[in-house]
TIGU-407141 format. One record per residue: x, y, z of N, C-alpha, C in turn. Coordinates in pm, whole numbers, plus 50000, padded with zeros to 5 digits. Layout:
residues N
XYZXYZXYZ ...
This chain:
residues 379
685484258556850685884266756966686074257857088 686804260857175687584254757297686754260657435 686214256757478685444265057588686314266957721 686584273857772687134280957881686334273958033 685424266458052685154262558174685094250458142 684844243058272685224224058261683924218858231 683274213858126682394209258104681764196058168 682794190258192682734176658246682254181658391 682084191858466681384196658629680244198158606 679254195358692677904202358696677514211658760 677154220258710676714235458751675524240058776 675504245458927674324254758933674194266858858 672474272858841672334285858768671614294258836 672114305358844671164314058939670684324658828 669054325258793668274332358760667144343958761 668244355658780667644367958871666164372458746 665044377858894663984387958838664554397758765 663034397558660663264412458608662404410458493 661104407258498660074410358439659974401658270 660214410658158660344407758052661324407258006 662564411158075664294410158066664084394558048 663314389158104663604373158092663894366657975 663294369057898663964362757732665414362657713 666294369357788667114369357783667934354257824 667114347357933668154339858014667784330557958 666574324157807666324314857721667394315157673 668014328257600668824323457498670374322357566 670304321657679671714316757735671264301357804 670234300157768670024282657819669754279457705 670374279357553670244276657441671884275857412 672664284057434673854282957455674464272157525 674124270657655674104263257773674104249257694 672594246557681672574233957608673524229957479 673564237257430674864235257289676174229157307 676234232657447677874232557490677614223857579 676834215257578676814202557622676914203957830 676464217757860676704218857953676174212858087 676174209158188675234200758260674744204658341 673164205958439673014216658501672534208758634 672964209758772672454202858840670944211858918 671614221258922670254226359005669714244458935 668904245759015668584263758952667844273359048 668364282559064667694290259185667204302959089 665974303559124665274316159053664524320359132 664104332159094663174343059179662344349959034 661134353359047659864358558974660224353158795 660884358858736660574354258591661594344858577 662824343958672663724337658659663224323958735 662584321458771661654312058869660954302458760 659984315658655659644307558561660314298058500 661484306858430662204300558298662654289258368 663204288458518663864279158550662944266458543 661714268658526660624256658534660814252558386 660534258058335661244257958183662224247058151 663254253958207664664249158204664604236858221 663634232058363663974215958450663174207958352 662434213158301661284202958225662014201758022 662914206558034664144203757948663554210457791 662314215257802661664216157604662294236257570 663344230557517663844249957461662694253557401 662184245257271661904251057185660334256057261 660024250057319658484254857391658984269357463 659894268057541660394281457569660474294157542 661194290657394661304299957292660254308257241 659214295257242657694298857130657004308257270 656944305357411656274316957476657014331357522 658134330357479658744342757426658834351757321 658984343157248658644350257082657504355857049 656504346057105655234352357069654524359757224 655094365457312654654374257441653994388057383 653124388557445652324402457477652064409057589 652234421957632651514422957733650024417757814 649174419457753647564409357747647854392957767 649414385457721649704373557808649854373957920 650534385658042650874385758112650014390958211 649364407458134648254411858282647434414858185 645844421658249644824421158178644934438258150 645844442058053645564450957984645254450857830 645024462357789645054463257653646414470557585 646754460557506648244457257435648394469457422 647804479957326648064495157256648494506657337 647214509357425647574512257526648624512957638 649284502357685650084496457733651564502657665 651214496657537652694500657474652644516057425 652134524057441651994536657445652374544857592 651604537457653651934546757781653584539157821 653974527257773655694526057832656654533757712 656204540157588656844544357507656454562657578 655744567457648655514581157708654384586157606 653654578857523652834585257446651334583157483 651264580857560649794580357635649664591657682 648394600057687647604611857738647624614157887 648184623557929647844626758070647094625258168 645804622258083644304618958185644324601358183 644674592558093644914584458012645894576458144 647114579458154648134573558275647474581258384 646704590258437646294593658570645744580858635 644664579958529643764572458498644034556058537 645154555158492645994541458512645984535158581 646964550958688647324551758792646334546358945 645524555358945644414552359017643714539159011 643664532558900643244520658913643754511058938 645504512058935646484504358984646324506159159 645944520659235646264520859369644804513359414 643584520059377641914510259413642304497059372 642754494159277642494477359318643674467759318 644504476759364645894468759479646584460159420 646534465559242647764461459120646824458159019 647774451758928647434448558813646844435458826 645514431258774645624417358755646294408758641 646684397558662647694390458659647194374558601 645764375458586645344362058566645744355458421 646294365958290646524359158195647814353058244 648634358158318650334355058361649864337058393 648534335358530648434323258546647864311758460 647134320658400646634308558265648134303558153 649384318358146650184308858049650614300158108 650964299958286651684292558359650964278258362 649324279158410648784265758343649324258558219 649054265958111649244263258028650434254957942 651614262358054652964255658014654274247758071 653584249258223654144243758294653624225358335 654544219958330653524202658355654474202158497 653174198958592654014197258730654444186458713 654064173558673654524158958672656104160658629 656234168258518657094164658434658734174358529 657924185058580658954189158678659254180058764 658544175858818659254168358951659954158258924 659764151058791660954143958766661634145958681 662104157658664662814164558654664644162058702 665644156558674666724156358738667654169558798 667284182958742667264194958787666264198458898 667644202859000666374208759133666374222959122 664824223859108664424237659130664324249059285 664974259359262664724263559420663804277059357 663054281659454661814289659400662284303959517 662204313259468662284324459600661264333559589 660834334459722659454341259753659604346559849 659034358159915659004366460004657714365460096 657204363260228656414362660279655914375460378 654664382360289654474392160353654234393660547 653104382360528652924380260688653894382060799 654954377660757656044369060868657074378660825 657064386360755658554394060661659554384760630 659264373060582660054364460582660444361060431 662134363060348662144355360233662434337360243 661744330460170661804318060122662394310860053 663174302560021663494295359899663014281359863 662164278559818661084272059800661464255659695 662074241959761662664240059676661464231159608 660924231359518660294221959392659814210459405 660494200359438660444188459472660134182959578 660284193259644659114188059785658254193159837 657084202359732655824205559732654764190159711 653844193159675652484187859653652764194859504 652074186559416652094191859274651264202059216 649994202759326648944217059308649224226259357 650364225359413650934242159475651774243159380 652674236359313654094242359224653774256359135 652404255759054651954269658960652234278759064 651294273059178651164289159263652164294259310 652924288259381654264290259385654924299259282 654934294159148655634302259095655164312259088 653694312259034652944326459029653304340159140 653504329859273653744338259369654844345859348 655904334759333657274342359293657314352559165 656664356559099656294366159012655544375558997 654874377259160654214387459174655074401459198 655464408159071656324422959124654874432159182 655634432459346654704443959451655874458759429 654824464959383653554467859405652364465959285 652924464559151652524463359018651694453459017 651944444659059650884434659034650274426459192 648904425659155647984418759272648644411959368 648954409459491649534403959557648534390659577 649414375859626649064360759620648864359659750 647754349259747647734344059869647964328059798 648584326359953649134307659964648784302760061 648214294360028647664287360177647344297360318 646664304560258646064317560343647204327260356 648074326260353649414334660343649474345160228 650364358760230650544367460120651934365060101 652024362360005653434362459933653694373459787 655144377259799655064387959643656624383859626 657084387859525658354385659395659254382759518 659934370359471661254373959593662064380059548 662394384859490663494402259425663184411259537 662554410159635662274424659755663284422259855 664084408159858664434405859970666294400359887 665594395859747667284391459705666734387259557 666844393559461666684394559307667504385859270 668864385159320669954380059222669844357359345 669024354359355669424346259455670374329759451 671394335159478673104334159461672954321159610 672414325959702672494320359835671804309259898 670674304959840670244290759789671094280959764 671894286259628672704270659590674274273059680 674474282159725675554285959843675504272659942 674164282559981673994271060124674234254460087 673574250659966673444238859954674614232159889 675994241459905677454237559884677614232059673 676594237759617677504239059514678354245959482 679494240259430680514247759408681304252059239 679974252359162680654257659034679284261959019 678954275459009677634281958945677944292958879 676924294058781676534303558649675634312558694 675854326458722674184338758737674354342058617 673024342058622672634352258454672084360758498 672734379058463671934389258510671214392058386 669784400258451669304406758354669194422858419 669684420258584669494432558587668064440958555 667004433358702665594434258741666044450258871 664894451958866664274458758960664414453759106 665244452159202665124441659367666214445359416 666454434659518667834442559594668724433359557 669794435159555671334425459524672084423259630 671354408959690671874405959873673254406059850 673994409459924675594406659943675374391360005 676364382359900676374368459965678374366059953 678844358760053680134358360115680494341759979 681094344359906681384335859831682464320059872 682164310459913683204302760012684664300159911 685484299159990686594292359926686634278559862 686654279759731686804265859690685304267759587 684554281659581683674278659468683844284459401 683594285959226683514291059143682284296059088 682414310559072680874318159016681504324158878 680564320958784680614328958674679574335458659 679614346058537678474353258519678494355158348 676864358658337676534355958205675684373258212 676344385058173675384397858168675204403058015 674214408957985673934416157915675034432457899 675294434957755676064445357720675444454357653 673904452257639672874460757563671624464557670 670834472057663669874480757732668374468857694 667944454657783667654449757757665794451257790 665824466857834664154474157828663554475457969 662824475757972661694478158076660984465958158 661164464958261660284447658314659254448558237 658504456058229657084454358205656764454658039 658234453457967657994457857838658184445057733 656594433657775656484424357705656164422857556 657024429157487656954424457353657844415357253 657054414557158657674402157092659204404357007 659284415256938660314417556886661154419856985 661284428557091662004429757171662754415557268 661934409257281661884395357325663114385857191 662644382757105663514375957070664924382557021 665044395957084666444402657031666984400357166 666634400857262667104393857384667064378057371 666714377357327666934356457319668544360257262 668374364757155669754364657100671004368057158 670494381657256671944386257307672214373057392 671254366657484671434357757629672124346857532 672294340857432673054327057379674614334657320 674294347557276675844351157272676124353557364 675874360257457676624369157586676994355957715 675754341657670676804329457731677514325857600 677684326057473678694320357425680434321257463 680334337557481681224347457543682214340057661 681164337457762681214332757858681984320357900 681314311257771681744296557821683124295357728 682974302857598684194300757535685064314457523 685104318857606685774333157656686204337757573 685134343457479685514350657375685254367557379 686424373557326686704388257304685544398357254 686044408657313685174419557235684174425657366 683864439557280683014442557378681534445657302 681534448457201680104449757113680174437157020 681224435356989680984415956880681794407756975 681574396256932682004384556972683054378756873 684114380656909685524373356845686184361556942 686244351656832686744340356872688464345656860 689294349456951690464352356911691654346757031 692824336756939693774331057017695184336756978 695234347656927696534355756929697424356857062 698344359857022699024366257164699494382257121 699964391557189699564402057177701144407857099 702304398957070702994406256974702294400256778 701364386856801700704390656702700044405456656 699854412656711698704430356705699374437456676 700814433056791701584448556737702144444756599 702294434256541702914433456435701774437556259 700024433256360699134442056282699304456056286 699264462256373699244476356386700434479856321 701734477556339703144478256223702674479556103 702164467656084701684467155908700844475055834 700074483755921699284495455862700104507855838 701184506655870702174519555860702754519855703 702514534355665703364532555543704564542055502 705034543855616706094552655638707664550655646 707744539055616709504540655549710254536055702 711434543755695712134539655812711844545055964 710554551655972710284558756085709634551056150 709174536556161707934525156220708534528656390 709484530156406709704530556526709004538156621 709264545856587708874566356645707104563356649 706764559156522704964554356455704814547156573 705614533556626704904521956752705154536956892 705804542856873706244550057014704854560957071 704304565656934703344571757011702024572056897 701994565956808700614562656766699714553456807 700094548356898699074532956966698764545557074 699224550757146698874558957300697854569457192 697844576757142697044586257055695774578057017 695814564756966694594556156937693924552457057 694654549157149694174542457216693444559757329 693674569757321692984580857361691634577357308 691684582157170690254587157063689614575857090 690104563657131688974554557190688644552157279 689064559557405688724560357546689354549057608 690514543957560690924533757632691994535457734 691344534957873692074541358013693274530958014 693434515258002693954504258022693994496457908 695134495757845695624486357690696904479557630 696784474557600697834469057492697594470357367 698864461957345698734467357171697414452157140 696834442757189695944434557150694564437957177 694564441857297693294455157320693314468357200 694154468457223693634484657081693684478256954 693834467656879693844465956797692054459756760 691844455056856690654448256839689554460256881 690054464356951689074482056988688774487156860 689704487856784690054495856667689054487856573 688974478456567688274466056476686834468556493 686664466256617685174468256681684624482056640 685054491956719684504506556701684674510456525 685544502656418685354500956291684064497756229 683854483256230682924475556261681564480956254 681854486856405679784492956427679794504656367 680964517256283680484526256197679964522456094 680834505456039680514502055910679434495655930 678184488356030677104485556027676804471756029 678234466356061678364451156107677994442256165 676984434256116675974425756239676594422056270 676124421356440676724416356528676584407456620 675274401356601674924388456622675574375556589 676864374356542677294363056493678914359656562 679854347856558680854347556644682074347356530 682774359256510684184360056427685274358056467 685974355456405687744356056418687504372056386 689264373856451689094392756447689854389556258 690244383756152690104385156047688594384755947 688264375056015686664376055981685904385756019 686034398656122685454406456135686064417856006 687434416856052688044426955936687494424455786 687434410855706686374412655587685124417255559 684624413355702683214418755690683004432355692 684084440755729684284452555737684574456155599 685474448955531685654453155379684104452955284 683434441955342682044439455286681304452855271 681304455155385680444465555431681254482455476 682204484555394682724496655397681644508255380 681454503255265680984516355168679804520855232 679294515455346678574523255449678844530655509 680534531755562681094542055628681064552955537 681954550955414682384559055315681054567355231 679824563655232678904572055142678594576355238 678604572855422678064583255466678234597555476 679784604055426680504614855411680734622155548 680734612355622680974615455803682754615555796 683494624655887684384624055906684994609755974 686254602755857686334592655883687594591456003 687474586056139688444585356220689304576456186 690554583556253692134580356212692174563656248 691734555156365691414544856372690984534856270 689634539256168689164534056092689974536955938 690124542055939691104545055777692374536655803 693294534055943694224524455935693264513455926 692094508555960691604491655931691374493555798 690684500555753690564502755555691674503355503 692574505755542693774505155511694784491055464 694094484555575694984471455610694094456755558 693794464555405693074452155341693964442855293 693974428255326694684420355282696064415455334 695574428355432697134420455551696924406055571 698024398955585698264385755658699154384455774 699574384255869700574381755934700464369055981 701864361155976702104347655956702634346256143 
């Protein structure tokens, strides 16, 4: 694959809050790294703060392993069951009252397992020399003041706290003191923080949303920079919903959804590697016709009729063909974790038909032309 941005530039990354969404922005710095990409600096705020410590100190696979294996009980001092009961709504009424009240008396959640993993996994040495600059965003209760905190020119016994600080979501969890100061998540003041590596005139940066809980500062983009973005196309949970399976299914989407990205590949539920041009499609969509001398009248108003039943407001015949593929695809049960050519999706669709077909669901007019069009080639 041919990647769509200049590899040879170095790029800032901006790494928005949002709790346990974070697994997500591992597996687009798994991507990242693959593609040989180069990163000069990283602006994060609360979990995105973390990973970015992560990130500078260069070890994925350590990354990975405190994602994969996350619990709630890593993060605050609850009990796991519990926890995942009352975020699934199945906890008892007296049970979340109960919660509740103990969250407002003692002015959040404590948070001390969050600082022991951060002991645990963060090496300040190894950050600071680090060739990635870290910028940290924090909010200062005292002063109402947000921060951007850059890394490298702390003292090395503040860097944990720091981050810790930057990961305090207020009101949920205990609020920090710093050097006699209160600090909480900088997501209160700017979640997505874009305006860090602004100021500091890079001019080719990557955000990865996860789409946290904070505010989304409006920042004035200068002439002459380039922003891309790396988002999620799936419902990637709850901040607070640290679990492990959930966690590494977000690792997965964040390395496709940058694969997408860097090698601008198609689709809106799979990932197709596809370099057609779009009278290649119509000449697929032709070929599913088996109607004699009428193909004409068939291109005149059977693509507008398809392209209805699939809700497609804005199309071509290369958009509906691959619509058609896709919304095929996920009836027939097509993993979609992996990167196809839109013929390679179409086999896998032959693979996996007979999922559509035993289900005895009414089969749409869309999908019976791709079942249809086994063994097409167009040259």
């Amino acid at each position: 694959m041919q990647p769509v941005i200049d590899l040879s530039r170095e790029y800032g990354v901006v790494l928005e809050g949002g709790g346990a969404k974070g697994a997500y922005q591992i597996g687009a710095w798994k991507a990242f790294r693959e593609a040989g990409l180069k990163i000069r600096g990283i602006s994060g705020t609360s979990v995105g703060a973390l990973n970015g410590a992560l990130m500078c100190m260069g070890d994925v696979e350590k990354a990975e392993h405190v994602w994969e294996n996350i619990s709630y009980s890593r993060v605050m001092d609850v009990d796991d069951e519990k926890m995942k009961l009352l975020l699934q709504g199945k906890l008892k009424v007296r049970e979340v009252v109960k919660a509740l009240l103990a969250l407002l008396t003692e002015g959040g959640v404590d948070i001390t397992p969050l600082k022991e993993l951060v002991e645990e996994y963060v090496d300040e040495e190894k950050l600071l020399r680090s060739p990635i600059s870290l910028y940290v965003s924090i909010f200062n209760v005292d002063e109402f003041r947000e921060l951007d905190v850059d890394i490298h020119e702390l003292e090395p016994e503040l860097i944990r706290e720091v981050l810790v600080a930057s990961a305090c979501i207020f009101p949920l969890f205990k609020v920090e003191k710093l050097q006699g100061k209160t600090y909480i998540d900088g997501g209160a003041m700017d979640n997505v923080p874009l305006e860090p590596l602004i100021r500091r005139d890079y001019k080719d940066i990557i955000v990865v949303r996860i789409f946290g809980i904070g505010r989304d500062k409006p920042v004035k983009i200068p002439e002459g920079t380039s922003v891309y973005t790396v988002e999620p196309r799936i419902d990637l949970g709850n901040i607070l919903d640290f679990d492990a399976e959930k966690s590494r299914r977000n690792i997965q989407a964040g390395y496709f959804d940058a694969c997408r990205m860097i090698y601008g590949l198609d689709g809106i539920i799979y990932y197709i590697d596809d370099r057609q041009d779009e009278l290649y499609y119509m000449r697929k969509l032709a070929a599913m016709y088996k109607g004699g001398n009428a193909l004409h009248h068939f291109m005149e108003t059977e693509p507008a009729k398809l392209a209805f039943e699939l809700k497609l407001t804005e199309w071509d015949y290369r958009k509906l063909y691959l619509s058609m593929l896709e919304a095929t695809a996920k009836l027939c049960r097509v993993p979609k974790y992996r990167i196809y050519t839109a013929d390679e999706l179409l086999e896998a669709i032959w693979r996996q038909k007979s999922v559509l077909i035993e289900s005895k669901n009414p089969i749409p007019v869309f999908a019976q032309m791709i079942l249809s069009s086994e063994g097409e080639a167009i040259e």
